[in-house]
C-alpha positions as CSV (number, residue, x, y, z in Angstrom):
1,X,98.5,-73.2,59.6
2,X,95.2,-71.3,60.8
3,X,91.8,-72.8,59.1
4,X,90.5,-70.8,56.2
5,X,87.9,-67.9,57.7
6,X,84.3,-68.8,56.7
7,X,82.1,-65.8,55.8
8,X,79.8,-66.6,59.3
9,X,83.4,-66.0,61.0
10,X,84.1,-62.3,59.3
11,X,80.4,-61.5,60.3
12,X,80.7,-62.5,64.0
13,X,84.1,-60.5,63.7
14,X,82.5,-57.8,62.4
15,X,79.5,-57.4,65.1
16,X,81.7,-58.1,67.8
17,X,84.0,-55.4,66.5
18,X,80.7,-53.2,66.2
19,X,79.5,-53.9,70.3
20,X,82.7,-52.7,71.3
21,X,83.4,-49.9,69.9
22,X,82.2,-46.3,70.8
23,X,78.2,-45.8,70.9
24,X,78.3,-42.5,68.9
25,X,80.2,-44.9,66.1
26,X,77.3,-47.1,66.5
27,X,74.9,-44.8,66.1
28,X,76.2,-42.9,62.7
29,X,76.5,-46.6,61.5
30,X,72.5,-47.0,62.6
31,X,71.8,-44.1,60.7
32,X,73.8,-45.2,57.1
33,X,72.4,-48.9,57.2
34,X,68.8,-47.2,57.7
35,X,69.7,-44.7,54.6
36,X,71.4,-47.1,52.5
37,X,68.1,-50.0,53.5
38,X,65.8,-46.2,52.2
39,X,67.2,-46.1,49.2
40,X,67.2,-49.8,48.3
41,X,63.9,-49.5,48.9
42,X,63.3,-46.2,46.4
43,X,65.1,-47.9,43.3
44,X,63.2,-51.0,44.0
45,X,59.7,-49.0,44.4
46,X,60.8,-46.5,41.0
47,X,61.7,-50.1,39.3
48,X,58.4,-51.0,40.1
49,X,56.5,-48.0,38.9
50,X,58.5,-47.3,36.0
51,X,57.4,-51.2,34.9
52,X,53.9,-50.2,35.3
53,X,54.0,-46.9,33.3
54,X,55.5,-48.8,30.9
55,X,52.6,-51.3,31.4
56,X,49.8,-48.6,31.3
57,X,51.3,-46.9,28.4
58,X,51.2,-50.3,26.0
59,X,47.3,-51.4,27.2
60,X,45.7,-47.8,27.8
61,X,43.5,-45.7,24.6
62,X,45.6,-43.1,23.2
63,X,45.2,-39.9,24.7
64,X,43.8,-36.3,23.3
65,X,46.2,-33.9,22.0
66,X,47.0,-31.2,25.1
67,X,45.1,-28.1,24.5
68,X,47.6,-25.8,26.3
69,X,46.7,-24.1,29.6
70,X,45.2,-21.6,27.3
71,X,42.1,-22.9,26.4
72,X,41.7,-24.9,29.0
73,X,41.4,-22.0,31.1
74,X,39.0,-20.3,28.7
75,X,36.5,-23.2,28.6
76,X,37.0,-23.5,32.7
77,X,35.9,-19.3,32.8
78,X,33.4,-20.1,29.9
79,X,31.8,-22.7,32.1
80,X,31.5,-21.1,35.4
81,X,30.1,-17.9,33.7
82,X,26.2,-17.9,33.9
83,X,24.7,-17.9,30.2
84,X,21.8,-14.6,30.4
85,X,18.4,-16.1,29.8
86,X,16.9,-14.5,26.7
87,X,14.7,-11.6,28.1
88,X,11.3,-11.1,26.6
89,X,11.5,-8.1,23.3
90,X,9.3,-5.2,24.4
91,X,6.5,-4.9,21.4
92,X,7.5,-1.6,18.9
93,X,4.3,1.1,19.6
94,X,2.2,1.4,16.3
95,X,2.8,4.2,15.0
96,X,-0.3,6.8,15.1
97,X,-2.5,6.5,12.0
98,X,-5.7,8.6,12.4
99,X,-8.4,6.5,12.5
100,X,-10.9,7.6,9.7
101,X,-14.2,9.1,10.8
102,X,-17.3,5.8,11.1
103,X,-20.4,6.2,8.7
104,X,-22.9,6.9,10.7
105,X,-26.7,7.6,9.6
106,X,-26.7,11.1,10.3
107,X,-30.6,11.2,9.3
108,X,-31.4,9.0,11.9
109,X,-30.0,11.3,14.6
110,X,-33.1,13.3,15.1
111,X,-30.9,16.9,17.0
112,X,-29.0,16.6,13.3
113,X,-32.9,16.7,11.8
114,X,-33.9,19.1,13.8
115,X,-30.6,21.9,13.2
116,X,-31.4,20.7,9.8
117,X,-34.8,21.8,9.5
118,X,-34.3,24.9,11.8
119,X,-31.6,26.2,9.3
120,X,-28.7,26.2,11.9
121,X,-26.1,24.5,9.6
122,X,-23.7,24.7,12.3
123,X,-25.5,22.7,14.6
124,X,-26.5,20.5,12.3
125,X,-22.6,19.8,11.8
126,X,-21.8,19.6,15.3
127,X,-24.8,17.3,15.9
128,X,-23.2,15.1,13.3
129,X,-20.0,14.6,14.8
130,X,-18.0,17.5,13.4
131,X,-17.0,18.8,10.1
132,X,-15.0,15.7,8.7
133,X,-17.7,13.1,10.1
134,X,-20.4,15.2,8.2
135,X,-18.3,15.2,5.2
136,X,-17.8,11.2,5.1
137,X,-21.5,10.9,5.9
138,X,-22.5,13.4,2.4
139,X,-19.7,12.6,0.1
140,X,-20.5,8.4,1.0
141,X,-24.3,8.6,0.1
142,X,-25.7,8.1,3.3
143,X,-26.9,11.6,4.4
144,X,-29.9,11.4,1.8
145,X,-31.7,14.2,4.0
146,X,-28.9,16.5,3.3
147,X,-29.9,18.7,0.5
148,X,-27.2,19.9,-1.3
149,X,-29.0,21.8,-4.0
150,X,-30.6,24.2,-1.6
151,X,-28.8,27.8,-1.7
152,X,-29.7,28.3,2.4
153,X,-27.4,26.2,3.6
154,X,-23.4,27.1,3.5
155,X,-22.8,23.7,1.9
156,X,-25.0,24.3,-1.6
157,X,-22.8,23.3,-4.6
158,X,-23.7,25.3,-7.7
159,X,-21.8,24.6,-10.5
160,X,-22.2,23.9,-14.5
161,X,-24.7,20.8,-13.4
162,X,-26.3,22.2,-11.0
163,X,-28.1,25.3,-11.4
164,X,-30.7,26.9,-9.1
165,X,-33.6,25.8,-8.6
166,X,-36.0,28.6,-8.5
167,X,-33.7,29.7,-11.0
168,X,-33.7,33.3,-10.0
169,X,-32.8,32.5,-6.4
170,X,-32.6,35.7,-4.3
171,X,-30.9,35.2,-0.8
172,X,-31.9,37.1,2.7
173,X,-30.7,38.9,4.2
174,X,-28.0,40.9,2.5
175,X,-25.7,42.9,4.0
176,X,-22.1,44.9,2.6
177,X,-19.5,44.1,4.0
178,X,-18.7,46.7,7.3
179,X,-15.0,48.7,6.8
180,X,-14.7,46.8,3.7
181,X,-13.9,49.1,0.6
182,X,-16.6,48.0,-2.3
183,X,-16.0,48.7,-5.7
184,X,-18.9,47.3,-7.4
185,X,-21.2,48.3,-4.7
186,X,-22.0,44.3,-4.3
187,X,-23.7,43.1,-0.7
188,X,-23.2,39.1,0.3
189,X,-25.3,37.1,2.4
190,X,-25.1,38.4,6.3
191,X,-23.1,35.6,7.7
192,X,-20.6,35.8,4.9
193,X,-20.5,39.4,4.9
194,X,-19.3,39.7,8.8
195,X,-17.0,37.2,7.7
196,X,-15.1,38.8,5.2
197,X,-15.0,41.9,7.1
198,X,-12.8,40.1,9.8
199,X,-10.9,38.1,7.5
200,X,-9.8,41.2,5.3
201,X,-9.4,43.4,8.8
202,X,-7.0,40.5,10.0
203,X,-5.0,40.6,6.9
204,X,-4.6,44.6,7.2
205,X,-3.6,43.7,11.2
206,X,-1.2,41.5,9.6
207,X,0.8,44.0,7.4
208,X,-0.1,42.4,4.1
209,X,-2.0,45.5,2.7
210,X,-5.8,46.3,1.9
211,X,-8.4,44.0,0.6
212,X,-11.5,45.2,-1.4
213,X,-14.7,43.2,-2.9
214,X,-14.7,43.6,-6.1
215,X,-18.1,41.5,-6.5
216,X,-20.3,39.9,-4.6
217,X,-24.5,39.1,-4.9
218,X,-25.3,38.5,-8.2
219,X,-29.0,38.7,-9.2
220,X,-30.2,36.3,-12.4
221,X,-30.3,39.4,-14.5
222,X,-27.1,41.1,-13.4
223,X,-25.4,37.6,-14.4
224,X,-27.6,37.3,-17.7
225,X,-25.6,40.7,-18.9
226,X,-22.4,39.7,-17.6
227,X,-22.4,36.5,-19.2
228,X,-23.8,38.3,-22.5
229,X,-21.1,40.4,-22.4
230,X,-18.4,38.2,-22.2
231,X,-19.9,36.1,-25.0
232,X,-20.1,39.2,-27.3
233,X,-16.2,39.3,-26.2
234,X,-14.9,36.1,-26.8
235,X,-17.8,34.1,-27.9
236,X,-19.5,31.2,-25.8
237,X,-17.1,28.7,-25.4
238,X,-14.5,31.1,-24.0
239,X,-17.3,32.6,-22.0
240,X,-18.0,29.2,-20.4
241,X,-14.4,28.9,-19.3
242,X,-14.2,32.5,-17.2
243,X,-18.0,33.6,-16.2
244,X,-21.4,30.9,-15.6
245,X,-24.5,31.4,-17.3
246,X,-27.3,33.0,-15.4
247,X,-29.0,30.5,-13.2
248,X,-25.5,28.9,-12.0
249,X,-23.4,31.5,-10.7
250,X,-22.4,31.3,-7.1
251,X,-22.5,35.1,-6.7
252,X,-26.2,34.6,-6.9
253,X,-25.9,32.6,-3.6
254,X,-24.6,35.8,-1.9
255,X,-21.9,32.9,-0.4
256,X,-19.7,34.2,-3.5
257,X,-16.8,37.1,-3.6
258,X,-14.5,38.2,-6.0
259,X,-11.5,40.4,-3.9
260,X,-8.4,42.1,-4.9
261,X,-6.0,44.4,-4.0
262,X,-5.7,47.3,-3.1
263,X,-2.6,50.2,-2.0
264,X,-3.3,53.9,-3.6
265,X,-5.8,52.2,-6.1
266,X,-7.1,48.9,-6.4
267,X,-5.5,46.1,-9.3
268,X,-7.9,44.5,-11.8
269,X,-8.9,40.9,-11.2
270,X,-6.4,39.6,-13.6
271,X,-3.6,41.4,-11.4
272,X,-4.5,39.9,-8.0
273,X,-2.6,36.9,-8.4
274,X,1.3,37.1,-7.1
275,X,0.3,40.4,-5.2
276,X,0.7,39.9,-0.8
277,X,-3.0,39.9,-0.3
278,X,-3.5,37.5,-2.6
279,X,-0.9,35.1,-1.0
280,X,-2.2,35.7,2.4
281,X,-5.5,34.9,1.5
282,X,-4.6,31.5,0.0
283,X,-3.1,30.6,3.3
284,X,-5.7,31.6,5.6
285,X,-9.2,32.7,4.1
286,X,-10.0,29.0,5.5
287,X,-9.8,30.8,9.1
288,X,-12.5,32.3,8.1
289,X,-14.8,30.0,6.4
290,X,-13.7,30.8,3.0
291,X,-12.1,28.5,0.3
292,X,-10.7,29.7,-2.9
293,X,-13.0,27.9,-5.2
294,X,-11.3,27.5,-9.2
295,X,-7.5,26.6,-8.3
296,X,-5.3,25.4,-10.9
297,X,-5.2,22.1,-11.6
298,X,-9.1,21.7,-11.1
299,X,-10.3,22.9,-14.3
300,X,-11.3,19.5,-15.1
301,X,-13.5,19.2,-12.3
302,X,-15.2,22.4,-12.0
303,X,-14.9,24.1,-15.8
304,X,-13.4,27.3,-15.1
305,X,-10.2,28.4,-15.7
306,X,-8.3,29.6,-12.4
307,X,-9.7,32.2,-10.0
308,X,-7.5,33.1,-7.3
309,X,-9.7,35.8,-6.4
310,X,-13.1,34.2,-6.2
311,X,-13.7,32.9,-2.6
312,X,-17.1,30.4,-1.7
313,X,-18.2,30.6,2.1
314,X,-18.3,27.4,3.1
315,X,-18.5,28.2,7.3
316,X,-15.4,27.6,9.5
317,X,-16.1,24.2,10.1
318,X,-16.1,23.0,6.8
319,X,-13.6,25.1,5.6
320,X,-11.0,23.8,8.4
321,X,-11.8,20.4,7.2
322,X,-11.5,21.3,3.4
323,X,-8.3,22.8,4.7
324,X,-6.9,20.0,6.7
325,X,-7.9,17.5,3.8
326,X,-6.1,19.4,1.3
327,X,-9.0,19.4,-1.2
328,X,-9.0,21.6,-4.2
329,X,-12.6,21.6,-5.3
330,X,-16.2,21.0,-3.2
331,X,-16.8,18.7,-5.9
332,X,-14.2,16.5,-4.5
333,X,-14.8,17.4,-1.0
334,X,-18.7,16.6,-1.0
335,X,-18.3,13.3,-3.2
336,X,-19.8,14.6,-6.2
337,X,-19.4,14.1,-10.1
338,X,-16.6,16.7,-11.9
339,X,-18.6,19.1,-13.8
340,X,-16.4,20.4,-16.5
341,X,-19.8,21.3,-19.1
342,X,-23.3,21.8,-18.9
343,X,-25.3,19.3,-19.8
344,X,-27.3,21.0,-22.5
């Protein structure tokens, strides 16, 4: 009976069994020990990690909720895109307010004095800084050396407070009016009468039809008898509102004209208004140095009742600036009290 085969006896069976056979045999049995020894090793080493995921996962903090790919790749392009710095706001420009003239002592300047005293009122206003500066400097009290009760200068307000003084002014020179049609045969003071000669010769030029003076210099007695008259008509309160006493006309200034119009014959006074001329010369007479003097609205203020037909030479500077201020009485425009009554 053979002894029982130990296992040391079936592995020394088995390795001398391996030397002997074939080396390509030995070599494809190198190769599956080497694979199957690989993959020992791969379980053992997944054993091993899978233990210590399990580990990890019982000791480590609780992780965020995923935020998808998403928004993950919106906060990564968020990131790497360069936040602008905030640029500096360029300032708004003011917007353009004209500055209102300074007061300035216009007495003090002594080439204002001396236009002054040599009658040259447009010199006087240019030496004062123009038109609008002059006006500031009257109408706010501090031109005390400008008089503006004296009839020689273009500026003189007459008006139910201020009357003449002499009362029977007479201006000089007078002159009519050249290529002007007169009706009441009326002269005005030179400057103003070359004056309304282009301004009426411009609105002829301009198609709007023919302008005549109706009136112009008034002496102290020819205003007496008007004035009489139209108290006789209407009595003197209505007189008041529509003709001055004598001593505070402006047609006695000679700075003072009463127009209308004309075509084959010439309208009344009462008919100027509404007419061409009458328009045209509401919207430039100023070019000329003329103002409409009693508008509507200003009866309060100067105590007649509208004129539209009664002009005042006032010069072209003033009257650009009485123009460009939209005034509607020299009252206003000089800074002096509404007259609406005489005093007595």
């Amino acid at each position: 009976m053979s002894p029982p085969v130990t296992r040391r006896d079936a592995r020394a069976a088995h390795l001398l069994t391996a030397a002997t056979a074939p080396v390509r045999h030995g070599r494809a049995r190198r190769a599956e020990w080497l694979g199957v020894s690989f993959a020992a090793l791969a379980i053992s080493a997944l054993a091993i990690g899978g233990a210590a995921a399990v580990t990890a996962a019982l000791v480590a903090p609780a992780l965020a909720p995923s935020r998808g790919l998403a928004a993950e790749a919106a906060e990564s392009a968020e990131a790497e895109t360069p936040v602008p710095l905030p640029q500096p706001v360029e300032a708004l420009p003011a917007p353009a307010i004209d500055a209102a003239p300074a007061l300035v002592d216009v007495c003090a300047n002594p080439a204002f004095v001396a236009a002054l005293q040599a009658g040259d009122d447009a010199g006087a206003i240019a030496a004062a800084g123009g038109a609008e500066s002059f006006r500031v400097a009257v109408a706010s009290g501090t031109a005390t050396c400008v008089p503006l009760d004296d009839p020689a200068h273009v500026w003189v307000v007459v008006n139910k407070t201020r009357p003449y003084d002499p009362v029977d002014y007479r201006p000089s020179p007078l002159a009519a009016p050249a290529g002007l049609r007169d009706i009441a045969g009326g002269d005005l003071r030179a400057d103003a009468s070359s004056s309304l000669a282009e301004m009426t010769a411009a609105a002829a030029a301009a198609g709007v039809g023919e302008i005549a003076l109706d009136s112009g210099f008034r002496s102290y007695g020819t205003q007496r008898s008007t004035y009489g008259k139209q108290v006789s008509a209407h009595g003197r309160a209505a007189a008041d509102m529509v003709s001055a006493r004598p001593g505070y006309s402006e047609h006695q200034s000679g700075l003072a004209a009463d127009v209308t119009a004309c075509s084959s014959g010439c309208v009344g006074l009462e008919s100027f208004a509404g007419t061409p001329q009458q328009a045209w010369v509401a919207d430039h007479s100023w070019e000329y140095g003329w103002i409409v003097r009693y508008v509507d609205g200003k009866t309060p203020v100067t105590g007649y009742s509208p004129e539209p037909w009664h002009l005042r030479y006032i010069g072209r500077e003033l009257a650009a600036a009485y123009h460009s201020g939209g005034w509607g009485s020299l009252e206003e425009f000089l800074g002096l009290p509404a007259a609406p009554d005489y005093v007595d």
